[in-house]
C-alpha atoms as one frame of an Amber mdcrd trajectory, in Angstrom:
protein
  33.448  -7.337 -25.610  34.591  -5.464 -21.931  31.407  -4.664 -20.925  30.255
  -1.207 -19.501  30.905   0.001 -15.942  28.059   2.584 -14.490  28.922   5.144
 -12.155  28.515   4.233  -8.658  26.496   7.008  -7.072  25.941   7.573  -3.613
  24.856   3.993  -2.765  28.253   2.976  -1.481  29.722  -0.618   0.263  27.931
  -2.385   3.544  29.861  -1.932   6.724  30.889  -5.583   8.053  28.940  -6.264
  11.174  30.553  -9.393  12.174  34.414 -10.943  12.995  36.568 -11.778   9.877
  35.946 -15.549  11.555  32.317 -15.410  11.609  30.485 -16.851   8.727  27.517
 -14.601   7.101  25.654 -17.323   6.491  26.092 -20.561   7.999  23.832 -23.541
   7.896  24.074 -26.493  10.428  22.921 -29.537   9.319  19.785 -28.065   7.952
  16.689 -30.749   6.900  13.433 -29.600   5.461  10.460 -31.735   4.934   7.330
 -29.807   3.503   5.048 -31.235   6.143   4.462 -33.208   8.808   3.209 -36.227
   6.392   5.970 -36.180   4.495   8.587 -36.152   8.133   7.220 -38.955   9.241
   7.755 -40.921   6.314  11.840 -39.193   6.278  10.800 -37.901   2.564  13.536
 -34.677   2.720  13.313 -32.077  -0.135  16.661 -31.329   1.124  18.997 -32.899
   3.485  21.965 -32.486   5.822  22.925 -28.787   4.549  26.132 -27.587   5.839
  27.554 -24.536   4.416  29.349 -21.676   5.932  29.677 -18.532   3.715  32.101
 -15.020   4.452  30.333 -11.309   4.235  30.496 -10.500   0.977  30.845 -13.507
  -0.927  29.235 -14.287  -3.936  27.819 -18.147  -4.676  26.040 -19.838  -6.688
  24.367 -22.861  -6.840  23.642 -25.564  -9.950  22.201 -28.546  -9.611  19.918
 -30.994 -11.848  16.118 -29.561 -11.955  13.878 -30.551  -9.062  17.262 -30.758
  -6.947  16.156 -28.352  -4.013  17.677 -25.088  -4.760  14.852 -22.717  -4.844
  14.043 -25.097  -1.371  17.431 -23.618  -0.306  16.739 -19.855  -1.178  13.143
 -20.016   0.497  15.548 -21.422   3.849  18.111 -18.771   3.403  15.121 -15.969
   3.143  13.403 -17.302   6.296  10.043 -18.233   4.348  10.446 -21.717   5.502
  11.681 -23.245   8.030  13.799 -26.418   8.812  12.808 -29.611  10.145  15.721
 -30.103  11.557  19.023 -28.237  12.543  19.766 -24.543  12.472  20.307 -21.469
   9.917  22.429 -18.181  11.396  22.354 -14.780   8.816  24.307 -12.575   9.712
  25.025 -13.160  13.289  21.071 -14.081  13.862  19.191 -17.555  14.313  16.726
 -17.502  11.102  13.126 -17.338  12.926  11.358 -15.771  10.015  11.068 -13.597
   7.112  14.359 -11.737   6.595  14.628  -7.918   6.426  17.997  -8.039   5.258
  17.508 -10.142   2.072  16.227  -8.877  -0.919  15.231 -11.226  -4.298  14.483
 -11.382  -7.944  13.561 -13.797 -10.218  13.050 -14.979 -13.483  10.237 -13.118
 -14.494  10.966  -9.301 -13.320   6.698  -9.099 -12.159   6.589  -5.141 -12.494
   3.466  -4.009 -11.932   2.088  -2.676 -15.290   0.136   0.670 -13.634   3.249
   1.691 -11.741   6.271   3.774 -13.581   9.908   2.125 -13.292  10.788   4.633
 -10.344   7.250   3.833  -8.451   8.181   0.100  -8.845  12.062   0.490  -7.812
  10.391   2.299  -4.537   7.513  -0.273  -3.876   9.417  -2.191  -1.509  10.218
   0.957   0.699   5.949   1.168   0.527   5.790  -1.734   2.496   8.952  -2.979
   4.823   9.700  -1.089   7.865  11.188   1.387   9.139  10.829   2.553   5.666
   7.288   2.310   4.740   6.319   5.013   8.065   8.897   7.169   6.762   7.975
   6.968   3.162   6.115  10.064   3.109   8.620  12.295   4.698  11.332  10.811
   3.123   9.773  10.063  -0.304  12.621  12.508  -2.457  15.105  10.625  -0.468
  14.280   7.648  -1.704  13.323   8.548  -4.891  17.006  10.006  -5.320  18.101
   6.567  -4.078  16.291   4.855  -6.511  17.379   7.283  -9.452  20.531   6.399
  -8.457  20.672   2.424  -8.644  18.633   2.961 -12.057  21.990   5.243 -13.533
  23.798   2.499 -12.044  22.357  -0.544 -14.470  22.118   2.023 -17.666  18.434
   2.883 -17.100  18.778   7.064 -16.500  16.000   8.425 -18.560  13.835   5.806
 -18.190  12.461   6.657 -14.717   8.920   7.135 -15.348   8.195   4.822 -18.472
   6.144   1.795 -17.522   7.085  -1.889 -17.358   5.148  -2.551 -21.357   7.467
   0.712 -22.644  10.714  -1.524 -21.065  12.728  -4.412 -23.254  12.946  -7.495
 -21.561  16.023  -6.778 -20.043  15.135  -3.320 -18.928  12.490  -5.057 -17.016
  15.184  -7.301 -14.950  17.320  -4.791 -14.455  14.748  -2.670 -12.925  13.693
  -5.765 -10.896  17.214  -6.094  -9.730  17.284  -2.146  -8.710  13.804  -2.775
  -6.839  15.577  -5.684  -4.899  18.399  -3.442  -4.081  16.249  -0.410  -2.905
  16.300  -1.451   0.727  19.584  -1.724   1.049  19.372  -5.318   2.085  23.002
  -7.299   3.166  22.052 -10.429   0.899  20.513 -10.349  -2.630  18.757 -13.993
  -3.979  18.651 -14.306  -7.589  16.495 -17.383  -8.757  17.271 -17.962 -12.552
  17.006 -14.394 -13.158  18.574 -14.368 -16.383  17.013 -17.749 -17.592  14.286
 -15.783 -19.970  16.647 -13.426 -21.700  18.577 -13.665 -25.082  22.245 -14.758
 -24.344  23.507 -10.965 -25.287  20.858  -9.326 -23.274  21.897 -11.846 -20.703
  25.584 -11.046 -20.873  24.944  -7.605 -20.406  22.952  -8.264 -17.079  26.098
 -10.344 -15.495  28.064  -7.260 -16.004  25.354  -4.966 -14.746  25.258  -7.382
 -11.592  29.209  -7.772 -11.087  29.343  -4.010 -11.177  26.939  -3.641  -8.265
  28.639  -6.217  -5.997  32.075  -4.856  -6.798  30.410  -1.117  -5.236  28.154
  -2.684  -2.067  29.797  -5.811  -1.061  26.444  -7.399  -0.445  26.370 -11.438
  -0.090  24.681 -12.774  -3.443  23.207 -16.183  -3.628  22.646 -17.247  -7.017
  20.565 -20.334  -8.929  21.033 -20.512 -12.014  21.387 -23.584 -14.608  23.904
 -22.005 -16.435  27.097 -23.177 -15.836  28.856 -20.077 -17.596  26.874 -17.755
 -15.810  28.225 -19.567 -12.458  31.608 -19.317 -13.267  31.730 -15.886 -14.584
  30.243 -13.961 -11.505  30.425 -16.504  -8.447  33.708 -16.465  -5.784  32.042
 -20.217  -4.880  29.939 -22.768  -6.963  27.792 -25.371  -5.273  26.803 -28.590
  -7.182  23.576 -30.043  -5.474  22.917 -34.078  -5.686  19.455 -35.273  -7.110
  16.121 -34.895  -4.099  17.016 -35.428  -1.767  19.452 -32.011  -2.324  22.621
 -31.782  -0.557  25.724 -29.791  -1.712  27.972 -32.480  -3.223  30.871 -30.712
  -4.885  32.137 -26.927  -3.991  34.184 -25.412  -6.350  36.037 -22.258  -5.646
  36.560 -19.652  -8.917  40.064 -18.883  -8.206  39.728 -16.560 -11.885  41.207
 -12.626 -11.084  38.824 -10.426 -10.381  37.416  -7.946 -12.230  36.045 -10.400
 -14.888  35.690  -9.302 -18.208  33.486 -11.036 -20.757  36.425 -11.776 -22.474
  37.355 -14.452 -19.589  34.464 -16.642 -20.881  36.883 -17.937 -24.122  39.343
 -18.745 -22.087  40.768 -22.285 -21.338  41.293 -21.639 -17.716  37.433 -20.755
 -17.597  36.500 -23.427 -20.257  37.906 -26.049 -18.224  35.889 -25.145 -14.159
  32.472 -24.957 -16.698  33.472 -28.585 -18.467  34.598 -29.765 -14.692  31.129
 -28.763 -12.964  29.286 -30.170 -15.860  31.030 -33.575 -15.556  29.887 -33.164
 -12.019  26.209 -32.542 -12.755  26.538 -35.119 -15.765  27.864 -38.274 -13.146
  24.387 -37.625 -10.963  22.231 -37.860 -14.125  23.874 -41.207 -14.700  23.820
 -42.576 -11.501  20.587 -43.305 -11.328  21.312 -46.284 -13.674  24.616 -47.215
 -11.539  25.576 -47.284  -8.251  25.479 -44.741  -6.114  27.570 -41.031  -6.165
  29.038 -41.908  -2.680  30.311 -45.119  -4.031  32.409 -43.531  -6.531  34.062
 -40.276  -7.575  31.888 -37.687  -9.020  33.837 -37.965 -12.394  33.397 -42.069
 -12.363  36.727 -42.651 -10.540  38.277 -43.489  -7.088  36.037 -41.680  -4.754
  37.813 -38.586  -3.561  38.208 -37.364   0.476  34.698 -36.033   1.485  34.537
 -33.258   4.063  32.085 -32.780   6.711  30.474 -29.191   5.699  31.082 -27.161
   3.184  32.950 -23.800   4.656  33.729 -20.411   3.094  37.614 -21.400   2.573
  37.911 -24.464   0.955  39.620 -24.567  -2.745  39.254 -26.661  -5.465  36.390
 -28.972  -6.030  35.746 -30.777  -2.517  32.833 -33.601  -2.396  30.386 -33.272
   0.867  29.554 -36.116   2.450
């Protein structure tokens, strides 16, 4: 089942910007309320986030539903801001929107009048400096985008439109139309949650190839525990809303990973250990609380102030 590795074309690794040191992402005690009702009354959709993250690295974050993980991503993109503490991206105090991010989701949203290329280019349409170059530049970028497409095994499918396209064609294309820009962090929100489990096999590999090339910083939700563990360097377990990362779990599993990984006991036993995580929050809201215990229902183990790009193991948060 080794899965297939596309060419790499001429969209090649990002160029660190920052000291070996310096985190690429690195919240500081971040709080969001939605409003100013809801901050009065100290009722957090998620609370005291600490997390420091390296360039490159690839996360991902489970959680029980309703725990505050999209909450995160819209933090880490800049489309909301928090009610309290700080968020720097790479080497910049989050004040907005981010150029440098680029997302897909669950349902790959194509739009049905536009070809696969048009819709790969779209976001070069509208984010500058691209969009006032688009005309001058357009083969450029169309080249570009013909390239990330041979990349994820869709050459030849260029100008077919989104209703000619399997479901995952689609969300590979979506992924490609994320990429287009070049951005230094990609956010994935459940983007394989729709697909068949072969279809969505084939997508993890199409994804690990594409970090291995560019090196860009992937944060990933997802509720599949497999999926986590298969493509992640660092897992995040979020507690119940109020969400705050509880457990981190580094995947200390040789890189490249081949499907083949998934069967065995080494992997097996990080997917049964996060899900004994998630399971102990479930159940705690018939006994006392997490913090009184360990996550597993034993002694509690030593909690650690943030959550930082080096840890190892599975640490608890407090």
């Amino acid at each position: 089942m080794s899965a297939q590795s596309f060419p790499a074309g001429p969209i090649g690794a990002i160029e660190p910007t920052l000291r070996p040191d310096q985190p690429f992402i690195d919240f500081r005690d971040v709080w969001l309320a939605y409003n100013d009702e809801l901050l009065a009354r100290q009722q957090f959709a998620v609370e005291a986030i600490d997390l420091r993250v390296a360039q490159g690295e690839f996360i991902a974050i489970v959680g029980p539903s309703g725990c505050g993980k999209s909450t995160f991503m819209k933090l880490a993109t800049g489309l909301r801001r928090p009610s309290r503490g700080t968020i720097v991206i790479d080497g910049r105090e989050v004040a907005g929107p981010l150029k440098i991010s680029g997302m897909a989701f669950q349902a790959p949203s194509l739009l049905p009048w536009r070809t696969t290329l048009d819709n790969v280019l779209l976001p070069l349409e509208i984010v500058e400096p691209y969009r006032s170059q688009f005309r001058s530049k357009k083969a450029e970028y169309a080249e570009r985008a013909r390239a990330l497409l041979r990349q994820v095994g869709l050459a030849g499918y260029e100008d077919k439109f989104p209703w000619q396209l399997s479901g995952g064609m689609q969300q590979r294309a979506s992924i490609c139309r994320a990429l287009i820009h070049e951005p230094k962090m990609l956010l994935l929100d459940e983007p394989f949650g729709a697909l068949d489990a072969f279809t969505r096999e084939e997508l993890w590999c199409t994804l690990r190839d594409l970090w291995q090339v560019q090196r860009f910083n992937v944060i990933l939700v997802t509720h599949d525990l497999r999926e986590s563990v298969f493509l992640a360097d660092t897992v995040y377990v979020m507690s119940k809303r109020p969400g705050r990362f509880v457990v981190q779990r580094q995947i200390d599993l040789p890189r490249p990973r081949d499907l083949e990984i998934t069967y065995t006991p080494a992997f097996t036993e990080i997917v049964h250990e996060l899900r004994g995580h998630i399971g102990a929050m479930r159940r705690s809201a018939d006994g006392p609380p997490l913090g009184a215990e360990g996550p597993l229902g034993g002694p509690r183990p030593h909690a650690v102030g943030s959550v930082g790009a080096t840890g190892s193991g599975a640490e608890v948060a407090q």
